[in-house]
C-alpha positions in Angstrom: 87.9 107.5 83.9 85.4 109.1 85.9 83.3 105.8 86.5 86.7 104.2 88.1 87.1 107.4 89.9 83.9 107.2 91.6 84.4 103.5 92.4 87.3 103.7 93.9 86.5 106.5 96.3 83.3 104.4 97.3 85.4 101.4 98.3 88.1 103.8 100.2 84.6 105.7 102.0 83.1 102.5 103.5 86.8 100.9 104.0 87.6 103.8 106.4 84.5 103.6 107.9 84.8 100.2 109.0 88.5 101.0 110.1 87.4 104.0 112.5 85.3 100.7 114.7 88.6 99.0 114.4 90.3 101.3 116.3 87.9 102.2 118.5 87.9 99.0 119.6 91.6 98.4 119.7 92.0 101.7 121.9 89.7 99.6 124.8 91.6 96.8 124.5 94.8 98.3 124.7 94.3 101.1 127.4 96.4 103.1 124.9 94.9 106.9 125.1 92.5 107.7 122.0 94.2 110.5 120.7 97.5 108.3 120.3 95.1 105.7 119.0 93.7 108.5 116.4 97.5 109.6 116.0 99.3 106.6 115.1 96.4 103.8 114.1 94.0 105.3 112.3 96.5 108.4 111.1 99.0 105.3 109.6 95.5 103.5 107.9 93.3 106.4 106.8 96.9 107.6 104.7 96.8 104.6 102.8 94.9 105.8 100.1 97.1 108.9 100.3 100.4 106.6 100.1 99.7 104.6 97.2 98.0 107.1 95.2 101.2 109.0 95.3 103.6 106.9 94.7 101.4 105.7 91.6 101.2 109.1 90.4 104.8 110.0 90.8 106.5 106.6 90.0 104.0 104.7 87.6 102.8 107.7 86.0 105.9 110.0 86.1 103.3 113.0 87.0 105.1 114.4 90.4 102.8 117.5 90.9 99.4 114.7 90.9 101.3 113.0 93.4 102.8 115.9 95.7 99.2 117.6 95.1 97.5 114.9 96.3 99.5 115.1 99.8 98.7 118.8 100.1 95.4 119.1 99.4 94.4 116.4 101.5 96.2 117.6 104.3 94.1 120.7 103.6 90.8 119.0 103.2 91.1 117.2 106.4 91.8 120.5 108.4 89.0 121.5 106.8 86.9 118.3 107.4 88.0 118.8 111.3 86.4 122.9 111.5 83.4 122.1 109.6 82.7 118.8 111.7 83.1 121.1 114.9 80.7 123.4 113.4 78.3 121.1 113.0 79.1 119.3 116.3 80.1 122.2 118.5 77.3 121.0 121.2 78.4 117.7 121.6 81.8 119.4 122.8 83.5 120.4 125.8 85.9 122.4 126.5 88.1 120.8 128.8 88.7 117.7 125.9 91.1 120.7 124.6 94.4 119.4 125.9 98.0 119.8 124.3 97.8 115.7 124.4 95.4 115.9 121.7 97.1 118.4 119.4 100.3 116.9 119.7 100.6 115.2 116.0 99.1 119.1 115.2 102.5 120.1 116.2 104.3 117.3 114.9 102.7 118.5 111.4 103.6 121.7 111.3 107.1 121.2 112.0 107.4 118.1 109.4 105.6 121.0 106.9 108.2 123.7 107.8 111.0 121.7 106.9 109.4 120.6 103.6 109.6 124.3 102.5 112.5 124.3 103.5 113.7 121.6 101.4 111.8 122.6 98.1 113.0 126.1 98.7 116.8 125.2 98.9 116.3 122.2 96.0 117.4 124.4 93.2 120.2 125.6 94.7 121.1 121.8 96.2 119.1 119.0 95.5 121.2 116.8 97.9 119.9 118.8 100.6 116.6 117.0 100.3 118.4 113.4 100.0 119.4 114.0 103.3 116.4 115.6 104.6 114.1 112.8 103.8 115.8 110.7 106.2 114.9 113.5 108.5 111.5 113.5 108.4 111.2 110.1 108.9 112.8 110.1 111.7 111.4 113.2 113.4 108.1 111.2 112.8 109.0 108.1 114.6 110.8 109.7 117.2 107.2 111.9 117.6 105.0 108.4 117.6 107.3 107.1 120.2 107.2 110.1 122.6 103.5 110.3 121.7 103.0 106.7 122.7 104.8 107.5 126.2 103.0 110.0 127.7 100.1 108.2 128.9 96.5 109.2 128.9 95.3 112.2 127.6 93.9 112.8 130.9 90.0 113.3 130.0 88.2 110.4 130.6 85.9 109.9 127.0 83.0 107.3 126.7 83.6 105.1 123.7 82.7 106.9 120.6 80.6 104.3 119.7 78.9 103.4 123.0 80.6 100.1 122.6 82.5 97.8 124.8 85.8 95.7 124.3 84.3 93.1 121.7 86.9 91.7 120.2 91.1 90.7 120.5 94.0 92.6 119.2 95.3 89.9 117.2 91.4 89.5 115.2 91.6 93.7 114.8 94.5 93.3 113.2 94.0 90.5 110.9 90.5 93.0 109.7 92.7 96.2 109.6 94.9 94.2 106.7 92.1 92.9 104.9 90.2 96.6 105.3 93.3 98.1 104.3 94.0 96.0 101.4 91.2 97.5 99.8 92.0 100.9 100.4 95.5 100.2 98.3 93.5 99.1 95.2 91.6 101.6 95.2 94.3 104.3 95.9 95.4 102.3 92.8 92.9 103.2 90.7 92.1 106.6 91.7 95.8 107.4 91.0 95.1 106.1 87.3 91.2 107.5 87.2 92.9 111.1 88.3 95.8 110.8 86.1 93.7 110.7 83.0 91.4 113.7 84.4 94.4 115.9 84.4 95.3 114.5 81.1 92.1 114.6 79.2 91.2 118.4 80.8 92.2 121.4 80.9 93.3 121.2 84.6 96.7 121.2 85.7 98.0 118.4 87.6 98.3 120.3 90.7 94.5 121.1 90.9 93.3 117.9 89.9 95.5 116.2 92.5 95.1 118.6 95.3 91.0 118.9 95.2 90.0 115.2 93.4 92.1 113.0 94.2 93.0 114.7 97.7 89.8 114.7 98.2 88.8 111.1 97.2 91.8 109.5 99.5 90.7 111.7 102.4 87.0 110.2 102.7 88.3 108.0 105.5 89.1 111.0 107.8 86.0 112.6 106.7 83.5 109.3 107.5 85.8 109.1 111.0 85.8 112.8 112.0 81.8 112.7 111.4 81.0 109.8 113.7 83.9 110.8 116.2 82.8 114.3 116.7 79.0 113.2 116.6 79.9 111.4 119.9 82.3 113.8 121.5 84.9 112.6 121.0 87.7 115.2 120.2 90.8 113.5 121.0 90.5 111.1 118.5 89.2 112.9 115.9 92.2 115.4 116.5 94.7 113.0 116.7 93.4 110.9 113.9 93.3 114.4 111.4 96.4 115.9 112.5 98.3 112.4 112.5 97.3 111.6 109.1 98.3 115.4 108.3 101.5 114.4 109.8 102.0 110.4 108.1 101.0 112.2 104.6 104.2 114.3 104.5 106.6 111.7 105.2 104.8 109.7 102.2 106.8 112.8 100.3 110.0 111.8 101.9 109.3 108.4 100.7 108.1 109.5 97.4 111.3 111.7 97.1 113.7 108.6 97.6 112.1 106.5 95.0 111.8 108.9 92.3 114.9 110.8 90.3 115.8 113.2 90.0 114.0 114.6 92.9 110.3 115.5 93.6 111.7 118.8 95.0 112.9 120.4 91.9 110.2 119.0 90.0 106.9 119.9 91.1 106.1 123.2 90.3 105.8 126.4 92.7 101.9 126.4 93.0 102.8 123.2 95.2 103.9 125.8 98.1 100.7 127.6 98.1 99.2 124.3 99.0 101.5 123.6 101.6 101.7 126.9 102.7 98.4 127.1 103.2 98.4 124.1 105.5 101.0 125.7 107.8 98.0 128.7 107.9 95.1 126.7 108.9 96.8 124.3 111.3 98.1 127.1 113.1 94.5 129.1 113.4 92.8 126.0 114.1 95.5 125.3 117.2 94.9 129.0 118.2 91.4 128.8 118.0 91.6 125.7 120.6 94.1 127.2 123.1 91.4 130.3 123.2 88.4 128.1 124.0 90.3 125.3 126.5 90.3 128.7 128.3 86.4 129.3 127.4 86.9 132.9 126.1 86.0 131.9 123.0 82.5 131.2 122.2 81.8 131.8 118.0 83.6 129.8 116.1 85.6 132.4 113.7 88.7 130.0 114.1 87.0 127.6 112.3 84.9 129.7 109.8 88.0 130.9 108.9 89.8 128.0 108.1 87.3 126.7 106.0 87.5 130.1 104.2 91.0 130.2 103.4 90.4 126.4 102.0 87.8 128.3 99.3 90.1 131.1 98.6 93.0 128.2 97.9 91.2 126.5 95.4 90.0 129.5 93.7 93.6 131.0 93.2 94.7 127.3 92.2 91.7 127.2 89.9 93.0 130.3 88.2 96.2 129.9 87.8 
């Protein structure tokens, strides 16, 4: 189990680095703005893994909290990928590429989060509720992508990540993105399976092993894109493309929800909201942390040190209990 493991979180690693050129690319071609680009392409493609992982886990494998964990931690793993990349890359970064444009799936993820609790909170009481609300959050998300999509630039002008020039058509970018992405769903495939038996064959609950292995596995795309993005400068993107994915990787619980019965809602157990919970938390330092330094008042990066601690401390408590 832990040989297909490995193997499939190879393939997704290299997969999403290929994809993040892709994009790159398709964002010159277009003229679309890169955080949109980051946002709505590579947030839809890097949450492959996440999307058929889960719904393997929670309709192949009947284990909701592997499938539900998996969406949570990664969200948390990718917030996390973003402060430690910024760290790392903090001199390759300027503060005027800190524009409300850019964190705009940030807020879209927050909100789509807050109504999740909502829904798992009200569950016992009426599971209908979340019937109803999954057909919310799609919506709220594709009403977000669409306004996202018509606000034009994000008003910085970037060079390419890359250093690289309009190389190729739209229609050959897409044709690679399905082939690239076919990959990524056999392997979320298998890494569903692989983690399944971990949590089977261990002492480890379902909720740990999906929230820190398998989350972890099926976000190696963000963290291969965030690297290179950042390592250029390139903050929109790498914003959008975190957050997005952040805010595609909830609706996949929506989805998940509507295919599975009774309800994923009031099944998975309560350690799931500490997860999420902790999501809200970080994505709201990191957003403060960003509003301080756009106005450059802010020099050490405690926003960031912070969110990666409050990752630690999650997986401790998780670990524990």
């Amino acid at each position: 189990m832990w040989y297909q493991f490995v193997a499939a979180s190879v393939i997704i690693f290299f997969a999403g680095r290929y994809l993040s050129d892709l994009a790159e690319e398709t964002a010159d071609i277009t003229g679309l703005s890169r955080g949109f680009i980051g946002a709505l392409m590579l947030g839809l493609i890097t949450s492959l893994p996440e999307l058929i992982g889960t719904l393997t886990a929670v309709i192949s494998k009947s284990n909701p909290d592997l499938g539900v964990g998996n969406i949570f931690g990664s969200n948390l793993f990718n917030i996390a990928i973003l402060s430690a990349s910024i760290l790392i890359f903090s001199a390759k970064l300027k503060d005027q590429q800190w524009s409300w444009r850019s964190n705009f799936s940030a807020y879209m993820s927050i909100s789509l989060a807050a109504f999740l609790v909502l829904l798992i909170a009200m569950a016992p009481t009426d599971p209908r509720g979340g019937f109803f609300g999954n057909f919310f959050i799609l919506g709220f998300y594709g009403l977000g992508m669409w306004m996202y999509a018509h606000q034009g630039g994000d008003g910085i002008l970037e060079p390419p990540a890359s250093g690289s020039k309009k190389s190729g058509s739209l229609g050959r970018n897409l044709v690679m993105v399905f082939l690239a992405g076919t990959f990524v769903v056999v392997s979320g495939v298998l890494l569903a399976n692989a983690c399944d038996e971990i949590a089977r064959q261990t002492r480890l609950t379902s909720t740990f092993v999906g929230s820190l292995f398998m989350a972890a596995a099926t976000s190696l795309p963000e963290l291969v894109i965030t690297m290179r993005l950042l390592r250029f400068g390139n903050i929109s993107m790498a914003t959008g493309n975190i957050f997005g994915s952040n805010a595609m990787n909830l609706t996949i619980v929506a989805i998940a929800d509507l295919l599975y019965r009774p309800s994923l809602y009031t099944t998975i157990t309560s350690l799931q909201l500490v997860s999420l919970g902790a999501g809200l938390l970080m994505t709201g330092i990191f957003l403060s942390g960003a509003l301080v330094r756009s106005s450059r008042k802010l020099k050490i990066q405690m926003d960031n040190i912070a969110v990666l601690g409050i990752y630690m401390l999650v997986y401790i408590w998780l670990y524990s209990h």
